[in-house]
Backbone and ligand atoms as CSV (ligand in chain L), in Angstrom:
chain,resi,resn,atom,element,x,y,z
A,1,UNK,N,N,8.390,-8.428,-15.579
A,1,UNK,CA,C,8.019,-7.217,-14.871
A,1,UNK,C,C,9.127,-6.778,-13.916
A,2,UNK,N,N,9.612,-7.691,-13.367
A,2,UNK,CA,C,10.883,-7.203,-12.667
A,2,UNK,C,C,12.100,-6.768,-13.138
A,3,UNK,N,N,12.589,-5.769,-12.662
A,3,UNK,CA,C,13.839,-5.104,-13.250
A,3,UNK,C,C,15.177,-6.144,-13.012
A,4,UNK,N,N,16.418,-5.958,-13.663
A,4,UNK,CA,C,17.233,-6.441,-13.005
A,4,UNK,C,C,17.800,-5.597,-12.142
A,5,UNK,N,N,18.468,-5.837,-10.979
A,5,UNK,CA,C,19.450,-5.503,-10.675
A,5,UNK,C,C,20.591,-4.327,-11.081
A,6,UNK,N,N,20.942,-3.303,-10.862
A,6,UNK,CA,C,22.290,-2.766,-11.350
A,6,UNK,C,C,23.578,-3.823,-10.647
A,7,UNK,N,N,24.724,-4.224,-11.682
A,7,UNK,CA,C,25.838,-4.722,-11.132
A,7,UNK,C,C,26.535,-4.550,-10.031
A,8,UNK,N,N,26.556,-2.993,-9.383
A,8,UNK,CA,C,27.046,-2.554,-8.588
A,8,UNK,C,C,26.531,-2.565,-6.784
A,9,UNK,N,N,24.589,-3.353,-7.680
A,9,UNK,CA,C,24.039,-3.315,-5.890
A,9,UNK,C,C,23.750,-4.710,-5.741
A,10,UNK,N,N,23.996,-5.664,-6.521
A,10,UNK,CA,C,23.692,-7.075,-6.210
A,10,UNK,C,C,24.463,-7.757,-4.563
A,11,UNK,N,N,25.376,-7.052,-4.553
A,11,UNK,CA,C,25.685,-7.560,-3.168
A,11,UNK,C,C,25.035,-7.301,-2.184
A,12,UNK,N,N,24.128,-5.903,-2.361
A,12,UNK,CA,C,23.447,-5.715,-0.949
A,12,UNK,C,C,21.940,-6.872,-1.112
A,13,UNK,N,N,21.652,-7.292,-1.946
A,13,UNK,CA,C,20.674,-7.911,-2.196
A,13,UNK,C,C,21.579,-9.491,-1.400
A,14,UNK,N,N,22.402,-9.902,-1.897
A,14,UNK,CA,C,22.737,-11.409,-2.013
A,14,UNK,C,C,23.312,-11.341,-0.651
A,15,UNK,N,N,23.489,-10.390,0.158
A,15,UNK,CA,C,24.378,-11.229,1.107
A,15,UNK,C,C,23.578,-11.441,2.979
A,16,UNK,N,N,22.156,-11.559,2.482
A,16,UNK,CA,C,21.367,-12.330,3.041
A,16,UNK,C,C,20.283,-11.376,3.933
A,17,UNK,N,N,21.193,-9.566,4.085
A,17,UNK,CA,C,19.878,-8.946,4.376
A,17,UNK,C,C,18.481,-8.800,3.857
A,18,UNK,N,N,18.515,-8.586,2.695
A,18,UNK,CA,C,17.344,-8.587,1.578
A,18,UNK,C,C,16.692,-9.850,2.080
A,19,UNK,N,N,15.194,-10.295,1.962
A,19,UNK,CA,C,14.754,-11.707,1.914
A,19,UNK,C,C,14.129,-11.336,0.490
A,20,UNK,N,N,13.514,-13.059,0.149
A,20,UNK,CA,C,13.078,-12.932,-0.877
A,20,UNK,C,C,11.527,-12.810,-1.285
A,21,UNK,N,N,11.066,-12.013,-2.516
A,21,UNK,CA,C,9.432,-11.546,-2.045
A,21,UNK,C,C,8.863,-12.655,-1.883
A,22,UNK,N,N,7.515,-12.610,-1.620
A,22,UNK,CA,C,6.522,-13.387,-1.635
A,22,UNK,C,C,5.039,-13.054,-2.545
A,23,UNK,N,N,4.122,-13.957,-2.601
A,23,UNK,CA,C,3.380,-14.222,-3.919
A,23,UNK,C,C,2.371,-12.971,-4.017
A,24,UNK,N,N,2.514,-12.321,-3.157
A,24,UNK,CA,C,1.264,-11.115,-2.985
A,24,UNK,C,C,2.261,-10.026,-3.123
A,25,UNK,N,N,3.446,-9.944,-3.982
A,25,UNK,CA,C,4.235,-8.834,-4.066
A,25,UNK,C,C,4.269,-8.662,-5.866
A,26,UNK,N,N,3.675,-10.166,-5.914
A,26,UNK,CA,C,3.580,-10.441,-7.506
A,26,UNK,C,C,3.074,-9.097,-8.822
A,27,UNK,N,N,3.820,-8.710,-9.468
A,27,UNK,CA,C,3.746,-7.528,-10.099
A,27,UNK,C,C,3.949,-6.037,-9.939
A,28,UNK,N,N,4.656,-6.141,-8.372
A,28,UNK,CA,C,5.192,-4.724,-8.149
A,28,UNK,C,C,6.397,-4.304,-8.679
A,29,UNK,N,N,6.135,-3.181,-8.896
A,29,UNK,CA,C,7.664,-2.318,-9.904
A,29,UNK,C,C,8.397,-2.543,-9.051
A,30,UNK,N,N,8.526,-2.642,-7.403
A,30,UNK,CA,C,9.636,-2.294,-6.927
A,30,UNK,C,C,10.250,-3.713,-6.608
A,31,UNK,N,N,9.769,-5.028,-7.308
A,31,UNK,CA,C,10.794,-5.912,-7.279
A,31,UNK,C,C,11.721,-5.752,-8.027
A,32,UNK,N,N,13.200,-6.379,-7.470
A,32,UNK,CA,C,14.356,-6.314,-8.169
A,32,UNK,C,C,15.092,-7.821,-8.262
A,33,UNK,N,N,15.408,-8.392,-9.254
A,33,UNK,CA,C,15.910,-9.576,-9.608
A,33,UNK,C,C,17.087,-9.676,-9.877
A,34,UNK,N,N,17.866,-10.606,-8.941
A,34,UNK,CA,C,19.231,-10.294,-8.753
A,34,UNK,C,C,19.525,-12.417,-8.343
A,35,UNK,N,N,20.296,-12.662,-9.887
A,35,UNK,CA,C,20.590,-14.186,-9.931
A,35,UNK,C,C,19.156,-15.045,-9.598
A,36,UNK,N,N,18.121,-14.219,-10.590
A,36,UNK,CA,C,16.583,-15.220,-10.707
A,36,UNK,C,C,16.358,-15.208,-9.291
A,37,UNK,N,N,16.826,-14.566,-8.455
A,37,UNK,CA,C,15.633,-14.522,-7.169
A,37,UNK,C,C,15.311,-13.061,-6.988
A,38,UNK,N,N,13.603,-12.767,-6.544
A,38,UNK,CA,C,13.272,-11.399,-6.719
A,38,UNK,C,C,13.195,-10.940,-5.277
A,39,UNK,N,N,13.978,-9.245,-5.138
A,39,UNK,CA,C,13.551,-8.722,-4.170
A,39,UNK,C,C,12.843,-7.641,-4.086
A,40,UNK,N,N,12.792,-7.097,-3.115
A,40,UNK,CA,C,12.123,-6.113,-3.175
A,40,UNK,C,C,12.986,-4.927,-2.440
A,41,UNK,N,N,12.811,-3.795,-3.586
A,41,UNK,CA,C,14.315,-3.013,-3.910
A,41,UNK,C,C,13.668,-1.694,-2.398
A,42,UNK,N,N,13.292,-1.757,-1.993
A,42,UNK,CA,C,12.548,-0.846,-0.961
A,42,UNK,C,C,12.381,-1.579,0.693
A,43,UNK,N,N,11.699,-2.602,1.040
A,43,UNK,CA,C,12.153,-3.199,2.351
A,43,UNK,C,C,12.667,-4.434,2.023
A,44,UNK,N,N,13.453,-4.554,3.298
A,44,UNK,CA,C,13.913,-6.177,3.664
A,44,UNK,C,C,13.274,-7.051,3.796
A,45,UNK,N,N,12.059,-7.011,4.487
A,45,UNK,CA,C,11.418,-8.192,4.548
A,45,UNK,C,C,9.896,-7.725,3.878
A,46,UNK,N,N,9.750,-8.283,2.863
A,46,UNK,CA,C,8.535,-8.573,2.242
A,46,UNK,C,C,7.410,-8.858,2.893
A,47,UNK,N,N,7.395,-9.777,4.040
A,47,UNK,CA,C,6.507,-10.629,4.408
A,47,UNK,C,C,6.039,-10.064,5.147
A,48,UNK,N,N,6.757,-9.706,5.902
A,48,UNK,CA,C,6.029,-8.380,6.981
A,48,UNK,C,C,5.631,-7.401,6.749
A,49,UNK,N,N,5.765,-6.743,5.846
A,49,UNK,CA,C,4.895,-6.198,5.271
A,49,UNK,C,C,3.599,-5.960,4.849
A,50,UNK,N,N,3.456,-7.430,4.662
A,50,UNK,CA,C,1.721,-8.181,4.440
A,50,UNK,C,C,1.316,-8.137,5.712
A,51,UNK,N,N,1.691,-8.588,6.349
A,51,UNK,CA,C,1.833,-9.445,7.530
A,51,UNK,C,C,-0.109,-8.470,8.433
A,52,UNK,N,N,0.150,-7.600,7.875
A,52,UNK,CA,C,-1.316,-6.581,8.635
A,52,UNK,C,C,-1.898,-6.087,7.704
A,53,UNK,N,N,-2.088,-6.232,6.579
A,53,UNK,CA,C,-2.725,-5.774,4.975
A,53,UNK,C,C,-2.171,-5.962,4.154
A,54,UNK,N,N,-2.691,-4.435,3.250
A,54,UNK,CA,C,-1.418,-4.371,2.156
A,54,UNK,C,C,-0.211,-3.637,2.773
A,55,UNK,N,N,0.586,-4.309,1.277
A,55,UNK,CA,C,1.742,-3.246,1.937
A,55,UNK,C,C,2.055,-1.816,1.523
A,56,UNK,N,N,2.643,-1.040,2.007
A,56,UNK,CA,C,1.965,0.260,1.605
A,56,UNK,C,C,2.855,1.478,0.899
A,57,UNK,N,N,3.752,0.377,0.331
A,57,UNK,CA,C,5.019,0.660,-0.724
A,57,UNK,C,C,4.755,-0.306,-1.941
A,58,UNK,N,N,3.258,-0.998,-1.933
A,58,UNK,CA,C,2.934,-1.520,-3.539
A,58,UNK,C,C,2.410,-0.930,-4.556
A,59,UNK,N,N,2.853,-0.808,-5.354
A,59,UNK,CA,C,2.365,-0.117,-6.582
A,59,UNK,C,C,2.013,-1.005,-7.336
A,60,UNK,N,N,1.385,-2.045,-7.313
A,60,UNK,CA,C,0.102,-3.236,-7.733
A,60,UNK,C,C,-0.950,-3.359,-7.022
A,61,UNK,N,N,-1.299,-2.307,-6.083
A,61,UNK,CA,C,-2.405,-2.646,-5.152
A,61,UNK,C,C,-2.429,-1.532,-4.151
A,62,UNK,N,N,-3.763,-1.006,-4.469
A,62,UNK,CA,C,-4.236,0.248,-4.134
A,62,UNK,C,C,-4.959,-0.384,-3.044
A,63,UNK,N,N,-5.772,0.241,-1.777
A,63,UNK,CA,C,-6.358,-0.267,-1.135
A,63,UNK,C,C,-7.834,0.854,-1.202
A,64,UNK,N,N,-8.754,-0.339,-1.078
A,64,UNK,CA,C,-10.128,0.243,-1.201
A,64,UNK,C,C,-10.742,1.163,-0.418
A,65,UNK,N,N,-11.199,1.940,-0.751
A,65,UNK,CA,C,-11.523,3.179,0.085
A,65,UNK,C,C,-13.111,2.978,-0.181
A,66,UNK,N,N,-14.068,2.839,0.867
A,66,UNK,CA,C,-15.570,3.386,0.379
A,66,UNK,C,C,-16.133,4.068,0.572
A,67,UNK,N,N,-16.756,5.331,-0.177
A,67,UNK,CA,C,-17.243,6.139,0.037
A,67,UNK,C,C,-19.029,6.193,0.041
A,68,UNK,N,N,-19.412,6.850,1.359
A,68,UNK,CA,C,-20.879,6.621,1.274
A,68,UNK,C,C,-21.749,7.701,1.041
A,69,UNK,N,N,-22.594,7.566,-0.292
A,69,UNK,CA,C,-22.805,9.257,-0.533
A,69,UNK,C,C,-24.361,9.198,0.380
A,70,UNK,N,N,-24.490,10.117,1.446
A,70,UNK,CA,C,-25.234,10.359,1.998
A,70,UNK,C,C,-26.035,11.821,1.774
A,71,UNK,N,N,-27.163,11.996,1.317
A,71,UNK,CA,C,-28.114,13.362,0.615
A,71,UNK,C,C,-28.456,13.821,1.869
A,72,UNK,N,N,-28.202,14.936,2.070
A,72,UNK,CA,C,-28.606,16.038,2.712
A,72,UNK,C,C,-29.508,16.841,2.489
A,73,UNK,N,N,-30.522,16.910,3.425
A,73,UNK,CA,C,-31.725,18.327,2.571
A,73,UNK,C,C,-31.342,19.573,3.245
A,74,UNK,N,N,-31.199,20.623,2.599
A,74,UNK,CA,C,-30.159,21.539,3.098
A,74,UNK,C,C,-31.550,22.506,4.133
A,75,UNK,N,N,-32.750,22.124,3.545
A,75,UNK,CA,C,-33.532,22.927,3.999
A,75,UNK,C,C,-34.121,22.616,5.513
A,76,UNK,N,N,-33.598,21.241,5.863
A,76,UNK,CA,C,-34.013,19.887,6.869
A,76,UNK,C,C,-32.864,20.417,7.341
A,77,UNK,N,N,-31.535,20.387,7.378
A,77,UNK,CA,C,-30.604,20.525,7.439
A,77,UNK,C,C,-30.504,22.117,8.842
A,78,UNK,N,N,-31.145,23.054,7.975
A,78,UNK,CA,C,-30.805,24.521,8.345
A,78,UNK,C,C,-32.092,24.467,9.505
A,79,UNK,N,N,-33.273,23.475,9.438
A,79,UNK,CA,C,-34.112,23.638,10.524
A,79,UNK,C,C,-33.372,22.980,11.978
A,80,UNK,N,N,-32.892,21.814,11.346
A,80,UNK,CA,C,-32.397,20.746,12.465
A,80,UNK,C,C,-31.182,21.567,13.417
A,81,UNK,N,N,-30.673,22.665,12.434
A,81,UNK,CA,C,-29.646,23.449,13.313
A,81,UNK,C,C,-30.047,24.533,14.163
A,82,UNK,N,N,-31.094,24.603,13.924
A,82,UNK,CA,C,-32.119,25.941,14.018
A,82,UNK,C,C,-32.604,25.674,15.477
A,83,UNK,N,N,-32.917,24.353,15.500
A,83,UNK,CA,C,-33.792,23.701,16.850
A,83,UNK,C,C,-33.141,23.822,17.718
A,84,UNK,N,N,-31.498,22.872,17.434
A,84,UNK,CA,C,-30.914,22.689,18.461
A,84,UNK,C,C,-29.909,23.541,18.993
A,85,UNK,N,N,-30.055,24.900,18.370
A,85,UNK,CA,C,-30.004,26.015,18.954
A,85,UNK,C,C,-30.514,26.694,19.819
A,86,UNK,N,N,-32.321,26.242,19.981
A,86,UNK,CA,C,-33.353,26.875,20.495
A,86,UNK,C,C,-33.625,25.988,22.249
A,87,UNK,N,N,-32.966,24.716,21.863
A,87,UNK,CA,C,-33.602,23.993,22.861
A,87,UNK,C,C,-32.659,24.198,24.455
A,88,UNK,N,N,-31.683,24.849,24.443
A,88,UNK,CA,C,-31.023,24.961,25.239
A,88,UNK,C,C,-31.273,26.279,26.457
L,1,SF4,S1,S,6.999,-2.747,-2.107
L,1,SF4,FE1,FE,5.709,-4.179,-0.944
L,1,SF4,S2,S,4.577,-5.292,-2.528
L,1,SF4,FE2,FE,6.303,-4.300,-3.551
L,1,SF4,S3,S,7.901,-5.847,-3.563
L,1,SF4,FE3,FE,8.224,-4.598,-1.746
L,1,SF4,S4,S,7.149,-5.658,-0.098
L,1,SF4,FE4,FE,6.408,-6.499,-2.036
């Protein structure tokens, strides 16, 4: 799943800014593999990233959203606005 490297950017990877990902980065496009160690071609440090959720440059992991469908009676609705119009 990981890309390699282009020849021309392996140095910015290898020369120790880049760190290397970690196991919850497992299957993102934006690792890049440069001499069998994978980085991640977008931040430097992987880990921190996690470090407070997801991270929010993964494209293996969407984060859950829940939605709560709550019914409205429109007719309950138009009285309840009706009142608290009146009560003032
Ligand atoms: S974008 Fe996030 S999940 Fe993907 S490799 Fe980089 S740090 Fe890991």
């Amino acid at each position: 799943m990981a890309k390699a490297a282009p020849k021309d950017t392996t140095t910015k990877y290898t020369t120790g800014e880049f760190q290397h990902t970690i196991d919850k980065c497992e299957g993102c496009e934006r690792i890049i593999e440069v001499e069998t160690v994978k980085y991640c071609s977008t931040y430097t440090m992987p880990e921190s990233k996690w470090r407070l959720g997801i991270c929010n440059f993964a494209t293996h992991v969407k984060p859950e959203i829940s939605v709560s469908t709550l019914k409205i009676n429109p007719l309950k609705a138009s009285k309840r606005a009706a009142t608290k119009g009146k009560k003032k």
